[in-house]
N, CA, C and O atoms as a CHARMM CRD file, in Angstrom:
* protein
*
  248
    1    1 UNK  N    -38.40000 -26.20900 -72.53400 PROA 1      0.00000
    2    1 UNK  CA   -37.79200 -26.63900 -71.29000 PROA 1      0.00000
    3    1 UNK  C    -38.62700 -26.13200 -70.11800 PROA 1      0.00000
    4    1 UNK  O    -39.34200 -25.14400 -70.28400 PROA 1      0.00000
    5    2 UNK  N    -38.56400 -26.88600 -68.70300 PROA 2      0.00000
    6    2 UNK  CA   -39.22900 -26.48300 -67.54200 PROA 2      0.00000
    7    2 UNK  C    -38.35500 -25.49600 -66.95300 PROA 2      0.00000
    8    2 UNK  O    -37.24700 -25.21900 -67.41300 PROA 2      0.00000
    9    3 UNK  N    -38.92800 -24.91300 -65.81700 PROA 3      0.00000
   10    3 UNK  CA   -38.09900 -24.14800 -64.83300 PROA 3      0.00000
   11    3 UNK  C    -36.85200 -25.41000 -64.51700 PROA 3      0.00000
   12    3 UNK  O    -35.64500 -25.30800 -64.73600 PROA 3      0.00000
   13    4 UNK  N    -37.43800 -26.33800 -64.06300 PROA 4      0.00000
   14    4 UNK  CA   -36.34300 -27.18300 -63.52000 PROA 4      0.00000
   15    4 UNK  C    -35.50000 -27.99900 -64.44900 PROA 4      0.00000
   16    4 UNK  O    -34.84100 -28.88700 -63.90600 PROA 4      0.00000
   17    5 UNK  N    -35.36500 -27.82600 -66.14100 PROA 5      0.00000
   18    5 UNK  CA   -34.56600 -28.09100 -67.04900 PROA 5      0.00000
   19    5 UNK  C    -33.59600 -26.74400 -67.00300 PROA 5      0.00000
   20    5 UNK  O    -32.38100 -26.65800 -66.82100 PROA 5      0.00000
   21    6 UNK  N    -34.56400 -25.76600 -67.23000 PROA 6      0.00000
   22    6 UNK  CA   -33.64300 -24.63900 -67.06500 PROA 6      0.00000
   23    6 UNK  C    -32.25600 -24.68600 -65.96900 PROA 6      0.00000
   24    6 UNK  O    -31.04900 -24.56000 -66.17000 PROA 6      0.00000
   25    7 UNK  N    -33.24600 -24.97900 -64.47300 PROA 7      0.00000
   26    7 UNK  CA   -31.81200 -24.84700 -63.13400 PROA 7      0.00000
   27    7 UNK  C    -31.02500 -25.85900 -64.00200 PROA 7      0.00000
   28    7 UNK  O    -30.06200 -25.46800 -64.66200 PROA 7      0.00000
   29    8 UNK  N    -31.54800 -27.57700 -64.01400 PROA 8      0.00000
   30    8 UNK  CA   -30.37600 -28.50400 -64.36700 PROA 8      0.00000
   31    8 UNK  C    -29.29000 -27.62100 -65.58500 PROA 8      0.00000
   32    8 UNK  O    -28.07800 -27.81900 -65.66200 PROA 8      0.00000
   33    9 UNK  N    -29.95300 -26.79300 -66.32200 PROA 9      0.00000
   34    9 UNK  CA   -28.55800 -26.60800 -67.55300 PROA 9      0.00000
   35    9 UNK  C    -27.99600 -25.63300 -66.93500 PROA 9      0.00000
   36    9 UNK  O    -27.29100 -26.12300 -66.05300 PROA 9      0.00000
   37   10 UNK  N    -27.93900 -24.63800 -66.93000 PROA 10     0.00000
   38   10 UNK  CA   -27.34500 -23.26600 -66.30600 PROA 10     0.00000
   39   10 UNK  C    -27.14600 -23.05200 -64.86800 PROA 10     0.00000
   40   10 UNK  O    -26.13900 -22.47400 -64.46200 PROA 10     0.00000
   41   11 UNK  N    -28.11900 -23.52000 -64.02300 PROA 11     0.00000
   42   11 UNK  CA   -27.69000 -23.09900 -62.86300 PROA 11     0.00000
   43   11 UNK  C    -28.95300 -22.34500 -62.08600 PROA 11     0.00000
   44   11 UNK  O    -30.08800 -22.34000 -62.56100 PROA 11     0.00000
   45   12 UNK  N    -28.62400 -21.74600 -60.90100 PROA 12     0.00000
   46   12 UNK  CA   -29.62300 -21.27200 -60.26800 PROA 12     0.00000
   47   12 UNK  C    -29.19400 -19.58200 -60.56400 PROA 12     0.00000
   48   12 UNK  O    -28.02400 -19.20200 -60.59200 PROA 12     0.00000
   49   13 UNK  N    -30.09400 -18.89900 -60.72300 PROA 13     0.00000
   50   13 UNK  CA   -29.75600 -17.14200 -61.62700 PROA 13     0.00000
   51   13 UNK  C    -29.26900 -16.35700 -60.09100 PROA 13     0.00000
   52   13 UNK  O    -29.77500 -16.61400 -58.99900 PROA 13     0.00000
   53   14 UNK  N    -28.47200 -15.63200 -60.27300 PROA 14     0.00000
   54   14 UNK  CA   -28.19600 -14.70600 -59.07600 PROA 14     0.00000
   55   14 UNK  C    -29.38300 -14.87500 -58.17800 PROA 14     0.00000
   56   14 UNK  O    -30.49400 -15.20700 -58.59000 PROA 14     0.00000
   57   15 UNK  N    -29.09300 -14.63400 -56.96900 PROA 15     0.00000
   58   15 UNK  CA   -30.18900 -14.40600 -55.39100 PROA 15     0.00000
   59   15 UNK  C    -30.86900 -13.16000 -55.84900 PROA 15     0.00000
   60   15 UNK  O    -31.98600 -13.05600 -56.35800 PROA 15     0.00000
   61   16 UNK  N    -29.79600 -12.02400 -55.51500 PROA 16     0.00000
   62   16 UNK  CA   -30.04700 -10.91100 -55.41900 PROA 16     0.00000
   63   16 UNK  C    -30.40800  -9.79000 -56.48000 PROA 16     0.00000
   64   16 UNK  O    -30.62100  -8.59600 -56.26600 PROA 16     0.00000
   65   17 UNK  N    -30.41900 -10.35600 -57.46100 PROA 17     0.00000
   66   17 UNK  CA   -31.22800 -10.11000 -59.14800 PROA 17     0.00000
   67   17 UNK  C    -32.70900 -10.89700 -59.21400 PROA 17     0.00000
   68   17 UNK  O    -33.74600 -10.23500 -59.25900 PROA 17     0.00000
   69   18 UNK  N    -32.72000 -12.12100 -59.21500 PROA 18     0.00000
   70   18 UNK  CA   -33.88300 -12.71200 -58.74100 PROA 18     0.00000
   71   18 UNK  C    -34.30100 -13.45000 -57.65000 PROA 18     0.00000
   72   18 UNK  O    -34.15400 -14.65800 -57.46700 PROA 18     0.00000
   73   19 UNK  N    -34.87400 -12.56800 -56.88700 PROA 19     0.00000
   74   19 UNK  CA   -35.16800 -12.92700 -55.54700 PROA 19     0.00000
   75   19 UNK  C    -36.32000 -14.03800 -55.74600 PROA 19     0.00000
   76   19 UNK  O    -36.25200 -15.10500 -55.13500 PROA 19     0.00000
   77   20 UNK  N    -37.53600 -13.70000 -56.75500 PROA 20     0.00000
   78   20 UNK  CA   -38.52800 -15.35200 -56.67900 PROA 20     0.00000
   79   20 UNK  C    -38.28300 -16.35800 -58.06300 PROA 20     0.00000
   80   20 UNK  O    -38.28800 -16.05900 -59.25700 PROA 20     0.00000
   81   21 UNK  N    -38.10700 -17.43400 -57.50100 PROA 21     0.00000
   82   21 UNK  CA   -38.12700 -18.23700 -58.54000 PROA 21     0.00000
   83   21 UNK  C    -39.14700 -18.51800 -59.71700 PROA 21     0.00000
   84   21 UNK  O    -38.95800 -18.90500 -60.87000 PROA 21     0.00000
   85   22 UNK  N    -40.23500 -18.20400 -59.05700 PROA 22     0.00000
   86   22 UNK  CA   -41.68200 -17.79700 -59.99600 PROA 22     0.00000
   87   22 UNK  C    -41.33100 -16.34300 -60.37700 PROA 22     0.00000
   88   22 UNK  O    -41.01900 -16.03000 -59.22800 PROA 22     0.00000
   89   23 UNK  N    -41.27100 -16.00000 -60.58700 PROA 23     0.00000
   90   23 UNK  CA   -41.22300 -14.39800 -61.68600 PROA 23     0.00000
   91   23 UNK  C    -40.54400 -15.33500 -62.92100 PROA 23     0.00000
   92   23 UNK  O    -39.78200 -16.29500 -63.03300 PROA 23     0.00000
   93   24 UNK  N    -41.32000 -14.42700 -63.76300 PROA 24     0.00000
   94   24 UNK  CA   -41.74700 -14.73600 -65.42800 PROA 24     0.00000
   95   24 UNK  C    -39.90600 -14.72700 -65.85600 PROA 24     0.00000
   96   24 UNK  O    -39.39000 -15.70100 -66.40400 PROA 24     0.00000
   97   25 UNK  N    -39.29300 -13.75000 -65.57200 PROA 25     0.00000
   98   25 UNK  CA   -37.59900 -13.65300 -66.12800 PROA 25     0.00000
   99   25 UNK  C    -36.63700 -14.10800 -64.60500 PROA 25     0.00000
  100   25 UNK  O    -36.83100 -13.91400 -63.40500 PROA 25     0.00000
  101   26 UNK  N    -35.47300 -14.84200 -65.45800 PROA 26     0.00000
  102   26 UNK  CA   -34.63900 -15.11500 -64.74700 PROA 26     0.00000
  103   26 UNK  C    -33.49400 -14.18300 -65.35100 PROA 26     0.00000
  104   26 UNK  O    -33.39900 -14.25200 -66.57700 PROA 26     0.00000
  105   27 UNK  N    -32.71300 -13.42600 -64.77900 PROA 27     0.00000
  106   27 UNK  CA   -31.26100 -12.94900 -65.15900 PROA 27     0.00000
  107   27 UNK  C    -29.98200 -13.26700 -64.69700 PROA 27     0.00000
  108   27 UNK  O    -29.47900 -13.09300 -63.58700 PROA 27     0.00000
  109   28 UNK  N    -29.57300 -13.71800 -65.62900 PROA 28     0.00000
  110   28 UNK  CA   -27.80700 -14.40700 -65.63700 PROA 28     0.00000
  111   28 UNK  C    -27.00900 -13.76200 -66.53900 PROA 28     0.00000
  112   28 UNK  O    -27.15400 -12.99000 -67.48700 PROA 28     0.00000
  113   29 UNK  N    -25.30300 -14.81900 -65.42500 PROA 29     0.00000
  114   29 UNK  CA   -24.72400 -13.88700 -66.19700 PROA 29     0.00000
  115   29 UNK  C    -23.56700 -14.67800 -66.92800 PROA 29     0.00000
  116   29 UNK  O    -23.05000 -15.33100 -66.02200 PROA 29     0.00000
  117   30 UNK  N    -23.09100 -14.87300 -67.76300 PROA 30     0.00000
  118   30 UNK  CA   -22.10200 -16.14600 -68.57400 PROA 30     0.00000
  119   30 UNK  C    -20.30400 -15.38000 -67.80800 PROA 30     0.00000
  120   30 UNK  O    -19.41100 -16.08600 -67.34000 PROA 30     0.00000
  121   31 UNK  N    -20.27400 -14.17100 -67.89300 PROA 31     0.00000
  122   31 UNK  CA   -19.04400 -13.58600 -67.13600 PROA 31     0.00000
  123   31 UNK  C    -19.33400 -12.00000 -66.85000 PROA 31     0.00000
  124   31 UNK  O    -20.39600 -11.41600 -67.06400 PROA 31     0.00000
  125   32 UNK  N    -18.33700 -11.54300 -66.40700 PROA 32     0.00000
  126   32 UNK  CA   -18.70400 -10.06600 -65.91100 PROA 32     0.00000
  127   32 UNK  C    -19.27500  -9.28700 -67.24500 PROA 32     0.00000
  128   32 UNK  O    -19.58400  -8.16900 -66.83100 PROA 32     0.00000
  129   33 UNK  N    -19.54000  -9.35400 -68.56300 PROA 33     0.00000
  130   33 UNK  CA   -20.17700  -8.66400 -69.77900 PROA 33     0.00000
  131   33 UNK  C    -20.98300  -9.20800 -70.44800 PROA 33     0.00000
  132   33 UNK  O    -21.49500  -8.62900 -71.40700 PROA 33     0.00000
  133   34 UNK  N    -21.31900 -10.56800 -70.07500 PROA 34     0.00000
  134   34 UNK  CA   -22.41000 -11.38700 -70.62200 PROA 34     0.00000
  135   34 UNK  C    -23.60400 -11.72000 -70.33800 PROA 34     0.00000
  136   34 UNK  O    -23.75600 -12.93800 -70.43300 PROA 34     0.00000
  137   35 UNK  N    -24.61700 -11.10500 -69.99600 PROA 35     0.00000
  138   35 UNK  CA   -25.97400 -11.52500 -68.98900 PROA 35     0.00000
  139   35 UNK  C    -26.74900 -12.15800 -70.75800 PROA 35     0.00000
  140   35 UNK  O    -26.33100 -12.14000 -71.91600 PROA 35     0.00000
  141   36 UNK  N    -27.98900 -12.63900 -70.10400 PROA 36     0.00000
  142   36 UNK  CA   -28.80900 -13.15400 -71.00400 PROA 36     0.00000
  143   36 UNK  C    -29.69000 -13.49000 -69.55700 PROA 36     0.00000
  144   36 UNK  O    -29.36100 -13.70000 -68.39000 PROA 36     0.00000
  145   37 UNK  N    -31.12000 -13.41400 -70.37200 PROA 37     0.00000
  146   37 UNK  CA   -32.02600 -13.75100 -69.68000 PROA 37     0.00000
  147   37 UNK  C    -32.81000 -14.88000 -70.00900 PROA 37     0.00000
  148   37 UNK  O    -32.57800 -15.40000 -71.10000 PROA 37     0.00000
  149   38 UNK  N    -33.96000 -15.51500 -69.07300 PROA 38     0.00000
  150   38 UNK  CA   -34.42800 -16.43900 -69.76800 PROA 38     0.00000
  151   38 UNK  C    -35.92600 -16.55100 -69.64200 PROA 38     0.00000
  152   38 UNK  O    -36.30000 -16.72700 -68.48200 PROA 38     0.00000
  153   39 UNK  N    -36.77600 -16.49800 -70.46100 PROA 39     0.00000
  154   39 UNK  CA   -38.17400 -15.65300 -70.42400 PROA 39     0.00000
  155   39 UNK  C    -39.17900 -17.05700 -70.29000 PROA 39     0.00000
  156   39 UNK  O    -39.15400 -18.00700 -71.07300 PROA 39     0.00000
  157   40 UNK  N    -39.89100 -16.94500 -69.32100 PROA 40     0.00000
  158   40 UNK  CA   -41.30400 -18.46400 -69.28300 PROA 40     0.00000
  159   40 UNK  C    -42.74200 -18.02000 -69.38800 PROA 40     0.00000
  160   40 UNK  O    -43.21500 -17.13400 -68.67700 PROA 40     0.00000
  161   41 UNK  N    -43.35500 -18.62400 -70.23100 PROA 41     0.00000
  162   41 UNK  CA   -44.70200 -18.36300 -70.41800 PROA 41     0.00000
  163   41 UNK  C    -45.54600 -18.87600 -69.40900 PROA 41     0.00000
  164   41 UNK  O    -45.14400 -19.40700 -68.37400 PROA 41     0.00000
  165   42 UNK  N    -46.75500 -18.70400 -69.74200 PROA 42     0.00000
  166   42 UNK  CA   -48.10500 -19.39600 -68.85300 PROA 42     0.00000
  167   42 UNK  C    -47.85800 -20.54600 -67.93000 PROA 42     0.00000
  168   42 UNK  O    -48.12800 -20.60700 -66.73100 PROA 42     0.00000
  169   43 UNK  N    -47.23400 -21.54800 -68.78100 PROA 43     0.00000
  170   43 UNK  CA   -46.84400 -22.54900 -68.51800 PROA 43     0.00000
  171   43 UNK  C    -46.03000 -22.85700 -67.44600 PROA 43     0.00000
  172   43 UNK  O    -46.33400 -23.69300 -66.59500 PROA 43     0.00000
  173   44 UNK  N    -44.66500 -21.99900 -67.45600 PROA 44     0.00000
  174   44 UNK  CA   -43.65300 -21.97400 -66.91200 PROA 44     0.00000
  175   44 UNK  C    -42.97400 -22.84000 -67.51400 PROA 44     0.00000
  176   44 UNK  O    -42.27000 -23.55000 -66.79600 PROA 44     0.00000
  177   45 UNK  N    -42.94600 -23.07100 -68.94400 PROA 45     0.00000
  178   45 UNK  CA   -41.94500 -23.89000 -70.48800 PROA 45     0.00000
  179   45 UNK  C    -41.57500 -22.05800 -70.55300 PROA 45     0.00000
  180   45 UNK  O    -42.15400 -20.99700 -70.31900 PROA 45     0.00000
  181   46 UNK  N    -40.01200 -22.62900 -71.10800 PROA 46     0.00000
  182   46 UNK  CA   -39.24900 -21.47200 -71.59600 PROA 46     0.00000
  183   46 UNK  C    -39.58700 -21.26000 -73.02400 PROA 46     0.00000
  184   46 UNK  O    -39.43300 -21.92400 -74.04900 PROA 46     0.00000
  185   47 UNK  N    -40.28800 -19.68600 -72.63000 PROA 47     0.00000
  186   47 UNK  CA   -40.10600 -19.40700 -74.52600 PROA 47     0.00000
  187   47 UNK  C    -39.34000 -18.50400 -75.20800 PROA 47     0.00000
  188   47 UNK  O    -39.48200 -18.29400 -76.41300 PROA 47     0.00000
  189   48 UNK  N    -38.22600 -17.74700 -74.24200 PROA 48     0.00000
  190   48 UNK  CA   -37.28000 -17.29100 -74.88000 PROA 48     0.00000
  191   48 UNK  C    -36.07500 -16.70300 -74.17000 PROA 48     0.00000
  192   48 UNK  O    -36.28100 -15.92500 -73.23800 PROA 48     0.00000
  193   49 UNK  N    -35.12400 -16.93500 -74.44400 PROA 49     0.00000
  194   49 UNK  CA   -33.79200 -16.43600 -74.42900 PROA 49     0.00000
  195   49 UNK  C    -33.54100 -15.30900 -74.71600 PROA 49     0.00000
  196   49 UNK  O    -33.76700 -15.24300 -75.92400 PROA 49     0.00000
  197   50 UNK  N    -33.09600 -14.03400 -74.24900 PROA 50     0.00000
  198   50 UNK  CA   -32.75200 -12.43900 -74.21300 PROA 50     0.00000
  199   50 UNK  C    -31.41600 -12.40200 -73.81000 PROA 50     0.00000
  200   50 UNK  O    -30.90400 -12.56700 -72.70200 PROA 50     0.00000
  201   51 UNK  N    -30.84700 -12.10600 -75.13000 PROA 51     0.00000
  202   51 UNK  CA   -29.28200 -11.50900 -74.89100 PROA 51     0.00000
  203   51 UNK  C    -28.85200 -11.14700 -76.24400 PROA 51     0.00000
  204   51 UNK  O    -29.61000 -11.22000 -77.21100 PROA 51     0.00000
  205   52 UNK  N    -27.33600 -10.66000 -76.32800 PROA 52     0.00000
  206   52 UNK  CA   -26.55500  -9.72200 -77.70100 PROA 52     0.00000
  207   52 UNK  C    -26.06700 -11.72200 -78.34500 PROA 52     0.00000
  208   52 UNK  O    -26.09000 -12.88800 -77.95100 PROA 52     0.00000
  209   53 UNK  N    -25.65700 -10.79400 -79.64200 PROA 53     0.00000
  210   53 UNK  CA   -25.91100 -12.15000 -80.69800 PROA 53     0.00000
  211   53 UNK  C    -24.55600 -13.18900 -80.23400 PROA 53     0.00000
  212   53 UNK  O    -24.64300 -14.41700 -80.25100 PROA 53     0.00000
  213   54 UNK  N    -23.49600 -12.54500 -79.88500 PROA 54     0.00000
  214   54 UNK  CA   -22.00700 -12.96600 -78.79300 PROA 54     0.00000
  215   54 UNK  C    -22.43500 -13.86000 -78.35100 PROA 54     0.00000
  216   54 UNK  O    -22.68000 -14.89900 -78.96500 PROA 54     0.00000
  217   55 UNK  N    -22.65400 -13.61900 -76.97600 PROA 55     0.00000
  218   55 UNK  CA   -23.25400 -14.40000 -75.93000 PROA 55     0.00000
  219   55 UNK  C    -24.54000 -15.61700 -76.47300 PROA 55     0.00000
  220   55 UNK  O    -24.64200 -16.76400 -76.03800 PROA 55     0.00000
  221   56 UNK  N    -25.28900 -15.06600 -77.36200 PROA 56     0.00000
  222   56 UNK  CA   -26.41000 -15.92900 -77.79400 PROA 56     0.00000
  223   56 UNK  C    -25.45500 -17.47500 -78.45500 PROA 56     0.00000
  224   56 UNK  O    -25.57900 -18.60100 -77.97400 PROA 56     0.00000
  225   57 UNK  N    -24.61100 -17.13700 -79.54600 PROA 57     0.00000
  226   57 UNK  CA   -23.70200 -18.05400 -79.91900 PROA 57     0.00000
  227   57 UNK  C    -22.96700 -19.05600 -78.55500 PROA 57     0.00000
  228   57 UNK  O    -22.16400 -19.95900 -78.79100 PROA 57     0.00000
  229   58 UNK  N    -23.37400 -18.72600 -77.29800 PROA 58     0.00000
  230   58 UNK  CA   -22.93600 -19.62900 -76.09000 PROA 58     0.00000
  231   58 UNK  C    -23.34200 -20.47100 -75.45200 PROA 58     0.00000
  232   58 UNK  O    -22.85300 -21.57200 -75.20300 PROA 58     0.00000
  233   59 UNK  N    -24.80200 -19.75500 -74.95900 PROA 59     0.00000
  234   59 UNK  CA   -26.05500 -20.11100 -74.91100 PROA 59     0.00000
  235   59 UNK  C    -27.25700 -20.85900 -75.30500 PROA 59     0.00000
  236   59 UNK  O    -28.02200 -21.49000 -74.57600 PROA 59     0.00000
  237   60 UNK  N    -27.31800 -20.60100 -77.18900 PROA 60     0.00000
  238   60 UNK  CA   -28.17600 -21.28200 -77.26700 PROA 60     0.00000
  239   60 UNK  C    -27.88500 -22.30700 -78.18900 PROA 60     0.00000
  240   60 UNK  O    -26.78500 -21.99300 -78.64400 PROA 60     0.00000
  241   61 UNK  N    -28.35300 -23.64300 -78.86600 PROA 61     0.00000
  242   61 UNK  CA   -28.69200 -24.30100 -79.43900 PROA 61     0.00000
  243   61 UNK  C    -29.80600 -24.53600 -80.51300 PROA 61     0.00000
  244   61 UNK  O    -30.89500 -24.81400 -80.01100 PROA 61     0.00000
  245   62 UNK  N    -29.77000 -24.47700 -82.12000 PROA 62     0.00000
  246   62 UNK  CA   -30.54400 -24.78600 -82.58700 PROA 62     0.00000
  247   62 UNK  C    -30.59900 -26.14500 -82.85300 PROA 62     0.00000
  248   62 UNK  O    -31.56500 -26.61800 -83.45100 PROA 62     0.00000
C-alpha cells in the first residue's frame, strides 16, 4: 500500500505523535489501549504493521 492507501484505510495518525507525514512510522491508535504502527520503506509502500497479536487480529488482513 501507498502513504495515501494507508490515509484512505485508517485515517490520518495523531498531529501531535506524528508531526511529518514523511517520517518512515506513523503511530495510531484503534482505542485508548490499542496503538499499532505502520512502518514504510524506501519507497514509501508499507512494509509493516507493529502492534500486540489483539489488536493485530483488527488491523490486519491476510
Amino acid at each position: 500500500m501507498t502513504r495515501a492507501q494507508v490515509l484512505m484505510s485508517v485515517g490520518y495518525p495523531v498531529s501531535s505523535e506524528n508531526p511529518k507525514l514523511d517520517a518512515k512510522t506513523w503511530r495510531f491508535w484503534l482505542s485508548s489501549f490499542a496503538e499499532f504502527q505502520v512502518v514504510f520503506d524506501e519507497q514509501d509502500l508499507l512494509k509493516q504493521v507493529i502492534t500486540d497479536q489483539q489488536t493485530s487480529n483488527l488491523v490486519e488482513v491476510d
